[in-house]
ZAFI-825172 format. One line per 2 residues: their letters; for each residue x, y negated, z negated of N, C-alpha, C, O, CB. Coordinates in Angstrom, 3 decimals, padded with zeros to 6 digits. Glycine has a CB too. Layout:
// residues N
a) X/Y/Z/X/Y/Z/X/Y/Z/X/Y/Z/X/Y/Z  ... .
This chain:
// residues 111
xx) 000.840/001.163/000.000/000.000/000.000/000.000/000.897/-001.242/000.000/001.895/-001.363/-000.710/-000.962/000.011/-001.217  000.513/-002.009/000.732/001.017/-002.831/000.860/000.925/-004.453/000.043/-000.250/-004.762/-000.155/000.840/-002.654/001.895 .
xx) 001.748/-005.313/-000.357/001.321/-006.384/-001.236/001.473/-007.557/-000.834/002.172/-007.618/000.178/001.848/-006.381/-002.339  001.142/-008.416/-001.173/001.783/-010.063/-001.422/001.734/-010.703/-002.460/001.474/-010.298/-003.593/001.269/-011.048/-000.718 .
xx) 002.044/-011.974/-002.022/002.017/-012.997/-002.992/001.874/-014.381/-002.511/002.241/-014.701/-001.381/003.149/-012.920/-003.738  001.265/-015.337/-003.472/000.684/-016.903/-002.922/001.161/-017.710/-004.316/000.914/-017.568/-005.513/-001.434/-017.037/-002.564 .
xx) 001.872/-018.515/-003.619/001.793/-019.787/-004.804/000.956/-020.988/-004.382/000.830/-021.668/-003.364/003.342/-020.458/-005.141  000.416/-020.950/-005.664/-000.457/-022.685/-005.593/-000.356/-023.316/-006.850/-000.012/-022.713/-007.867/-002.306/-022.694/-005.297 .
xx) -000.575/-024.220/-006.819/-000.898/-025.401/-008.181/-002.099/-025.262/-008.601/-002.976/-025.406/-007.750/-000.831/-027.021/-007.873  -002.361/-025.066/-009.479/-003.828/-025.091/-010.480/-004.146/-026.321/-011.207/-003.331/-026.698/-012.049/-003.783/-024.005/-011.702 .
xx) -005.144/-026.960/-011.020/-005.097/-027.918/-012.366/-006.377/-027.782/-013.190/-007.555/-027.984/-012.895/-004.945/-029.562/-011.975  -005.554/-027.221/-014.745/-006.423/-026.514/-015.792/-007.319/-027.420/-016.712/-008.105/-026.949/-017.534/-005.499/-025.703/-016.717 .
xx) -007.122/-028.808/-016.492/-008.053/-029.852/-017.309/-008.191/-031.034/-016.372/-007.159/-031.470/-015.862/-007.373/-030.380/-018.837  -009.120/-031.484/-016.147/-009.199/-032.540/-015.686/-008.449/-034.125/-015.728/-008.343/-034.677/-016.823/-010.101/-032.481/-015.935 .
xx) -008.053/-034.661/-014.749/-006.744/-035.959/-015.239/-007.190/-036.662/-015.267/-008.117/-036.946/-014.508/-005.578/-036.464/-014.629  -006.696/-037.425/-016.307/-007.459/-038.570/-016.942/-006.188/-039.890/-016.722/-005.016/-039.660/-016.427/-007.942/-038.134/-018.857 .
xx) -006.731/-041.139/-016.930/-006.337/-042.544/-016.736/-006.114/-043.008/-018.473/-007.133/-043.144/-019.151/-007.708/-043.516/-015.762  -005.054/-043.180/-018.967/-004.554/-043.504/-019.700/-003.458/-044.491/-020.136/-002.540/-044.523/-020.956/-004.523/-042.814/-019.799 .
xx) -004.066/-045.380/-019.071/-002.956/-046.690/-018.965/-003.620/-047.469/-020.190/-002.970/-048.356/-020.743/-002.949/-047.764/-017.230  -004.841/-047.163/-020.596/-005.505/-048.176/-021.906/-004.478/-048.097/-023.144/-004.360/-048.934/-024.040/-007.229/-047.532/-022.556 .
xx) -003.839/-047.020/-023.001/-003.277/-046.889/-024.397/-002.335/-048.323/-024.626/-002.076/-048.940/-025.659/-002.282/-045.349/-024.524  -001.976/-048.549/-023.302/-001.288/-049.782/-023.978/-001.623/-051.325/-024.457/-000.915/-052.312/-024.653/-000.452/-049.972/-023.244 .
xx) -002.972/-051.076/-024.549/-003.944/-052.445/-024.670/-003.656/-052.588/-026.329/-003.254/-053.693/-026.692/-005.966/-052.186/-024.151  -003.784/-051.845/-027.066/-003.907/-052.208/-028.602/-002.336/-053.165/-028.322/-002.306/-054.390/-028.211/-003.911/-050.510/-030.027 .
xx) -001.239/-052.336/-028.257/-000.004/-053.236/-028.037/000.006/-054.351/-027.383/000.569/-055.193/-028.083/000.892/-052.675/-027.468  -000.265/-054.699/-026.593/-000.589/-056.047/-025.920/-001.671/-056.844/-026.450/-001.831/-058.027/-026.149/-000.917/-055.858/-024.552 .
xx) -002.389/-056.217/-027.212/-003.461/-057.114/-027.631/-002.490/-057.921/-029.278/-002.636/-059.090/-029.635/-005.260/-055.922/-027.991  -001.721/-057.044/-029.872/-000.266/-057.556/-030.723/000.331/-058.318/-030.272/000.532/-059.341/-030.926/000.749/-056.756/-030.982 .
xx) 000.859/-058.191/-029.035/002.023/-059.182/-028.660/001.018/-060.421/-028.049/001.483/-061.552/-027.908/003.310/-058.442/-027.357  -000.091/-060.180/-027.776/-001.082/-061.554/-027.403/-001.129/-062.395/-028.896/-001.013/-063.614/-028.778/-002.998/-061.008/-026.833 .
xx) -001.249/-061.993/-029.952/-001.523/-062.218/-031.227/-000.143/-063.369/-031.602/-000.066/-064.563/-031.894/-001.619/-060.638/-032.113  000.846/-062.215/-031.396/002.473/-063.266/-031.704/002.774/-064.629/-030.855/003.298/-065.632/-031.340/003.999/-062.268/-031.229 .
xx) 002.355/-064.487/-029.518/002.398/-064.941/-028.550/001.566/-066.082/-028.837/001.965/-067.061/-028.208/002.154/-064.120/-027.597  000.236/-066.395/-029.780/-000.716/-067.373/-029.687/000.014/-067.688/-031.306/000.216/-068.851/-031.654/-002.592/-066.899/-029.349 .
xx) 000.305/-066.721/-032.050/000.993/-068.128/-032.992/002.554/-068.330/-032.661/003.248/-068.632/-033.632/000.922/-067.830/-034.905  003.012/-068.240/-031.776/004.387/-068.929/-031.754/003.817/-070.138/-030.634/004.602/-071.072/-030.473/005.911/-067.762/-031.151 .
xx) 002.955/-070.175/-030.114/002.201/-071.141/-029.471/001.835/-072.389/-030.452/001.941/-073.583/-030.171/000.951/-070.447/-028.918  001.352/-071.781/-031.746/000.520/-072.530/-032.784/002.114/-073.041/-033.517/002.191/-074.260/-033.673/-000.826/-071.361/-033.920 .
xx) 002.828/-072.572/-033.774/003.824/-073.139/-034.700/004.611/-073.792/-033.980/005.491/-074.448/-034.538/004.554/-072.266/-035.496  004.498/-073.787/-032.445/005.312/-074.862/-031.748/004.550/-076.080/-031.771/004.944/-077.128/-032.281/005.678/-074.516/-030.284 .
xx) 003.605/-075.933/-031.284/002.561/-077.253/-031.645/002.834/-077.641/-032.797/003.048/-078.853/-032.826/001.016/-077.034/-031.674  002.943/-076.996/-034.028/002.171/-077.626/-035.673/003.750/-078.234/-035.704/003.673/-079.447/-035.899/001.451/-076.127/-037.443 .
xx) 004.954/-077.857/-035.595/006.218/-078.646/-035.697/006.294/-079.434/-034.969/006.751/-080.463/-035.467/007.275/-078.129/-035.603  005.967/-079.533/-033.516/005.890/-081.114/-032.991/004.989/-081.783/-033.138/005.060/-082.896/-032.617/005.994/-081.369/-031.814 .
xx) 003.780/-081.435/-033.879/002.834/-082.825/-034.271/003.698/-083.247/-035.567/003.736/-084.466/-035.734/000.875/-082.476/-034.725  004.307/-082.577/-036.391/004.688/-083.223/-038.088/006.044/-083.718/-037.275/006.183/-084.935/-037.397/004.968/-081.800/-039.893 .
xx) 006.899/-083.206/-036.615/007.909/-084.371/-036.316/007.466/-085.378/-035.014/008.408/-086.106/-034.701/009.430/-083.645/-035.957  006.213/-085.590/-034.164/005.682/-086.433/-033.557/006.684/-087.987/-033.591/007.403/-088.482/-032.723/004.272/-086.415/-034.167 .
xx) 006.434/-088.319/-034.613/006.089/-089.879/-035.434/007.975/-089.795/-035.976/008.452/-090.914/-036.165/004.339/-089.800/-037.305  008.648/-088.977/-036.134/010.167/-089.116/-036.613/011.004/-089.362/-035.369/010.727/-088.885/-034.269/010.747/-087.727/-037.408 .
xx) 012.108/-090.185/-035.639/013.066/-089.964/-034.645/014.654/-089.765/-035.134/014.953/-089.648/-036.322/012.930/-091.139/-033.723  015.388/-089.749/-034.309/017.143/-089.317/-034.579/017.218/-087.809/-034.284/016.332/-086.964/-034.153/017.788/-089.575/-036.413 .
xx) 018.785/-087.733/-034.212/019.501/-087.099/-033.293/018.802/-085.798/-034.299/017.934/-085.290/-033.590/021.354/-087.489/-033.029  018.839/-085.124/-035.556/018.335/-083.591/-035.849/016.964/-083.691/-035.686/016.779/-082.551/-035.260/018.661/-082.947/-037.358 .
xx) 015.864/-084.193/-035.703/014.838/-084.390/-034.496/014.726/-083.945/-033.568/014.029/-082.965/-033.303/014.735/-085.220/-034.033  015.556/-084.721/-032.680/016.130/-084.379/-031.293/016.299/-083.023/-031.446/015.535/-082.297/-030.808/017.493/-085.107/-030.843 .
xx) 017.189/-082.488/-032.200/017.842/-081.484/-031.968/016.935/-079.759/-032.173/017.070/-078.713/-031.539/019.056/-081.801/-032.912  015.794/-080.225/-033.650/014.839/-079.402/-034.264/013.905/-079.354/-032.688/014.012/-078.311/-032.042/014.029/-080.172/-035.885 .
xx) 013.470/-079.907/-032.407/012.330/-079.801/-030.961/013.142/-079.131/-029.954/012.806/-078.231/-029.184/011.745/-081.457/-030.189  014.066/-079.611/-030.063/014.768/-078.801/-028.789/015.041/-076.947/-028.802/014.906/-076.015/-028.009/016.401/-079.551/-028.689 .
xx) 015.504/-077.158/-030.243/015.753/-075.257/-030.676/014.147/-074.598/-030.983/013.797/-073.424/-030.867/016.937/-074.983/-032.631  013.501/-075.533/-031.319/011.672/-074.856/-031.789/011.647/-074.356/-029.975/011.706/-073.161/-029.686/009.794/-076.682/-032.513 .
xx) 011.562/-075.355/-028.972/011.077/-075.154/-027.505/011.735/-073.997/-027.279/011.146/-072.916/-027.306/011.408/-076.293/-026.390  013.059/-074.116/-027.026/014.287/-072.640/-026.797/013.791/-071.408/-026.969/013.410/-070.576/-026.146/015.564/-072.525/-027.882 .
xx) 013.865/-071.385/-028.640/013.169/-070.467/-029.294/012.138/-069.946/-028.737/012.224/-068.767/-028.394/012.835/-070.846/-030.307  010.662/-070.818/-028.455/009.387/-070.428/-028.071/009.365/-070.040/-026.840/008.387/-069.315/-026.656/008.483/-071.326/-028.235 .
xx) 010.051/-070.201/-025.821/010.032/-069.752/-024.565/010.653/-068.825/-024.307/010.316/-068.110/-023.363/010.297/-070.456/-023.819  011.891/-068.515/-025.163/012.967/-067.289/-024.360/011.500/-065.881/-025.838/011.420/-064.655/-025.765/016.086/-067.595/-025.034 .
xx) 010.872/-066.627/-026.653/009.802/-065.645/-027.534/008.497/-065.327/-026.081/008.059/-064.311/-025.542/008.905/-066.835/-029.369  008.292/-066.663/-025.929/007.271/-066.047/-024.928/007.635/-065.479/-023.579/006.867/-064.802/-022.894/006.341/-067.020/-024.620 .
xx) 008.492/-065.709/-023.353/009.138/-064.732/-022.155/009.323/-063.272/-022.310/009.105/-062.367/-021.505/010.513/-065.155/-021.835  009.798/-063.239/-023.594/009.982/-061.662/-024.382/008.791/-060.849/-024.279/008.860/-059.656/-023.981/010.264/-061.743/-026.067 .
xx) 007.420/-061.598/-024.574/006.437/-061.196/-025.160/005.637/-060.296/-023.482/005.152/-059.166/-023.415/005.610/-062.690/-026.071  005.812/-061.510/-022.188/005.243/-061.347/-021.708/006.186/-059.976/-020.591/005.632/-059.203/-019.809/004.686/-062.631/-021.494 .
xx) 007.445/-060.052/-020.838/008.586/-058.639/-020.199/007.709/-057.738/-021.071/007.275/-056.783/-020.427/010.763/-058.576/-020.687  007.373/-057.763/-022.190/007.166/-056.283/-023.265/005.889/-055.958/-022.726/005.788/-054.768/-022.428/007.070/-056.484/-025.229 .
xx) 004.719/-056.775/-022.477/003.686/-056.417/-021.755/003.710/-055.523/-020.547/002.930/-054.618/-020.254/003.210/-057.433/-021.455  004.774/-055.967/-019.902/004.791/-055.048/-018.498/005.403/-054.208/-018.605/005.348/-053.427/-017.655/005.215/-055.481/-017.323 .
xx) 006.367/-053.818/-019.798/006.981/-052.741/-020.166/005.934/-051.725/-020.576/005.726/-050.672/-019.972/007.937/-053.050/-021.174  005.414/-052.062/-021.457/004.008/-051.554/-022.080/003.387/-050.498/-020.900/003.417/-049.269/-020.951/002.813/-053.028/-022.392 .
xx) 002.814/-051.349/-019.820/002.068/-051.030/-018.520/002.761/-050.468/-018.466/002.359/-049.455/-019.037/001.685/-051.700/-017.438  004.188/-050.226/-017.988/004.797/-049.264/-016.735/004.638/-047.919/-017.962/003.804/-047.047/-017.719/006.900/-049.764/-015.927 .
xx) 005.391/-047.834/-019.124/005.085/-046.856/-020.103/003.675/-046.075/-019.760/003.415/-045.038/-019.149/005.032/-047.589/-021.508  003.196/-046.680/-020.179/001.470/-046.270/-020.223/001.152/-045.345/-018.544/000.416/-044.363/-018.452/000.235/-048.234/-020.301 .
xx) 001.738/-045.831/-017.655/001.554/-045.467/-016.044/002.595/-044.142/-016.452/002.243/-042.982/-016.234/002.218/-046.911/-014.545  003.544/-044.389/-016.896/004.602/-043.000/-016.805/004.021/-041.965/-017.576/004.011/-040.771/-017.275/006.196/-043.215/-017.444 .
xx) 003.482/-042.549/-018.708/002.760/-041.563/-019.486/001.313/-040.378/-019.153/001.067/-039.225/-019.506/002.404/-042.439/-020.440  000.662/-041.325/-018.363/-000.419/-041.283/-017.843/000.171/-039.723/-016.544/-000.410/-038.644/-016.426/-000.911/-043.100/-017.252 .
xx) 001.069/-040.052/-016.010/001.372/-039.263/-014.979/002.464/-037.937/-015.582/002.655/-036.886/-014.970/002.028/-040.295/-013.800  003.016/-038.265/-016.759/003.562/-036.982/-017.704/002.608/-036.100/-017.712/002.739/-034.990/-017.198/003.907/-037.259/-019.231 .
xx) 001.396/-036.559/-018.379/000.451/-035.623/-019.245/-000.447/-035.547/-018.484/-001.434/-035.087/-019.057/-000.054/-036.005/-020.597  -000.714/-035.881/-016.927/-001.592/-035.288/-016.090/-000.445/-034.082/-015.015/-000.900/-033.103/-014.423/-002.493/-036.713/-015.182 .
xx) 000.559/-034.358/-015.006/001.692/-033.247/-014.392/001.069/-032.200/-015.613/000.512/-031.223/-015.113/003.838/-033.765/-014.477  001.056/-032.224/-017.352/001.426/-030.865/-017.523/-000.012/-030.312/-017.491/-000.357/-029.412/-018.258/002.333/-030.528/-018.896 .
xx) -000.951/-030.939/-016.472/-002.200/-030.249/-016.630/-002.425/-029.677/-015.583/-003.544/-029.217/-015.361/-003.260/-030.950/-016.959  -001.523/-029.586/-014.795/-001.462/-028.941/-013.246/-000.081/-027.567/-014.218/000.441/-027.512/-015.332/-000.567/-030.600/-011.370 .
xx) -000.048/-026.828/-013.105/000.592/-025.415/-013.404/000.968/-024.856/-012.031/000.343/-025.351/-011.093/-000.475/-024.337/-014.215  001.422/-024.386/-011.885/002.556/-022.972/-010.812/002.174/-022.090/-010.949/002.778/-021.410/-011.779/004.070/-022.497/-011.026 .
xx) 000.952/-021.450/-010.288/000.376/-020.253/-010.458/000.531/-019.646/-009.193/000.469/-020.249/-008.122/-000.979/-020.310/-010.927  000.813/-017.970/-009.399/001.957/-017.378/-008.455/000.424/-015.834/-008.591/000.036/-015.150/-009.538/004.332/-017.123/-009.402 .
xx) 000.142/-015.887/-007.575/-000.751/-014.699/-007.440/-000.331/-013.576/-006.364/000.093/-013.679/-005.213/-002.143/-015.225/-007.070  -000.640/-012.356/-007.259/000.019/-011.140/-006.552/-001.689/-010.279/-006.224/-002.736/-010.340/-006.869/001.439/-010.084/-007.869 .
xx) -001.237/-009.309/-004.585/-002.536/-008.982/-004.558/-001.835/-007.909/-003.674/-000.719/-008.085/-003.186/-003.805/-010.057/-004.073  -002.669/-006.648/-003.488/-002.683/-005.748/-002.551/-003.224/-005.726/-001.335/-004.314/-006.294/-001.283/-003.025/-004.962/-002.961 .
xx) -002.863/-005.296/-000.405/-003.596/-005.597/000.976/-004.309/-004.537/001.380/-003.666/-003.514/001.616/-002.702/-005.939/002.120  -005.486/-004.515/001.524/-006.127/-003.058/001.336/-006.304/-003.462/003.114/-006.849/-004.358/003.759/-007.861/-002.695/-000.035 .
xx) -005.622/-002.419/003.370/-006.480/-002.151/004.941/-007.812/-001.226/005.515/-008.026/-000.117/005.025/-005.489/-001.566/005.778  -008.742/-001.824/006.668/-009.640/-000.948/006.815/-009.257/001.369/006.673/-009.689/002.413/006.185/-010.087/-001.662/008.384 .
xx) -008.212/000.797/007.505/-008.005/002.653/007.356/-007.771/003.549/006.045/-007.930/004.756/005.862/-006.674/003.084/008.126  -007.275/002.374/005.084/-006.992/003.042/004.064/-008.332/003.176/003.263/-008.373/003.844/002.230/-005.874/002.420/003.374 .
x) -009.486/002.489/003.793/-010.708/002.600/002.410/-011.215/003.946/002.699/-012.089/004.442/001.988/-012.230/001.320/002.394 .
């Protein structure tokens, strides 16, 4: 008797979209992101009305600060996403499988 064999891919659970997972995290770094917003404001309204050179100098390092923060905030977001996309495509790969099927070949003469 004669045999074979077939490989195919199976997929044993249905794949799912799991890029949300990274919303709680971004909805955090939205959070940091709106008070380093708020504490840049609240230090240049109280030094508004002051002047001289550490003045000068305090507004200038608060701005620095807040931008190379919100720049951070908004790289970690898309880090987040791409994570969440890699993840998403990990754990739908291990729901597919390599299934290797063996079978006999029954011919008419032999039944």
């Amino acid at each position: 008797m004669e045999t074979g064999e077939e490989s195919l891919f199976y997929q044993f659970e249905k794949l799912e979209d799991l890029t949300d997972k990274a919303e709680l995290f971004e909805a955090e770094l939205n959070k940091l992101q709106a008070f380093t917003e708020s504490l840049n404001r609240l230090v240049k309204n109280n030094l508004e009305d002051s002047e001289g050179e550490l003045i000068t100098s305090i507004i200038e390092e608060v701005d620095t600060t807040s931008n190379k923060n919100l720049q951070l905030f908004e790289e970690s977001k898309l880090d987040m996403q791409r994570f969440a996309i890699n993840y998403t495509e990990i754990i739908n790969d291990m729901k597919m499988q390599k299934v290797i099927l063996y079978y006999e070949i029954i011919t008419l003469d032999e039944m």
